[in-house]
N, C-alpha and C positions, 0 to 999 in steps of 0.2 A: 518636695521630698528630696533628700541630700542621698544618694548612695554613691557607698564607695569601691572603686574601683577594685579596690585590693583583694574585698569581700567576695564569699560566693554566698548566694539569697537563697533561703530555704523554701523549701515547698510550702511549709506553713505560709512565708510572706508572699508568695504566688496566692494563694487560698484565700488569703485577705483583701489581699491587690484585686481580683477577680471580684469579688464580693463589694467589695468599694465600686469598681465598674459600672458594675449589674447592677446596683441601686441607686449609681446616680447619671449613670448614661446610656450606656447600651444592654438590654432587658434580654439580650438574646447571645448568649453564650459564644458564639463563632462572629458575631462582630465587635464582642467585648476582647476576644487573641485579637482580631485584626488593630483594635484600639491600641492595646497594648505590644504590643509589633511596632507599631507604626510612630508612637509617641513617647514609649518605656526605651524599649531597643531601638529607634531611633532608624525603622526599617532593616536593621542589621543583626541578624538571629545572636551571632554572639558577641555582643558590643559588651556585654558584663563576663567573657568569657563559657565556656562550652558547660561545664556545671550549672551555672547558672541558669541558662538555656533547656537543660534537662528538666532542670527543678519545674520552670515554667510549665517546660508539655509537660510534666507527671501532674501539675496540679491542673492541670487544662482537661486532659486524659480522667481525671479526678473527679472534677466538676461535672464534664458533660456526661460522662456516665451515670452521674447524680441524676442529673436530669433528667435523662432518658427514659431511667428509672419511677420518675413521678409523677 
């Protein structure tokens, strides 16, 4: 996946990002952010800039409440 720099990434694309994860590697919510930390952001919370970063936890925030939920 090509992202650019210039861009800020919407929650929707966090929402998807996450979703793609969870179904093809990590089944468990808090080691799917660790994944995506570690290999999206590159260890570095705002390597796509601080919006960007927001977008992330609101859809994380998002998600695990989903879950929590079911």
């Amino acid at each position: 996946m090509t992202v650019n720099h210039s861009s800020v990434l919407s929650v929707s694309f966090f929402d998807a990002y996450f979703k793609l994860i969870l179904a093809s590697r990590e089944p468990v919510v808090e080691k799917a952010k660790d994944f995506i930390e570690t290999n999206f952001f590159k260890g570095e919370a705002c390597y796509y800039g601080e919006q960007t970063h927001r977008n992330f936890m609101t859809a994380f925030n998002k998600l695990k409440g989903t879950t929590k939920n079911s």
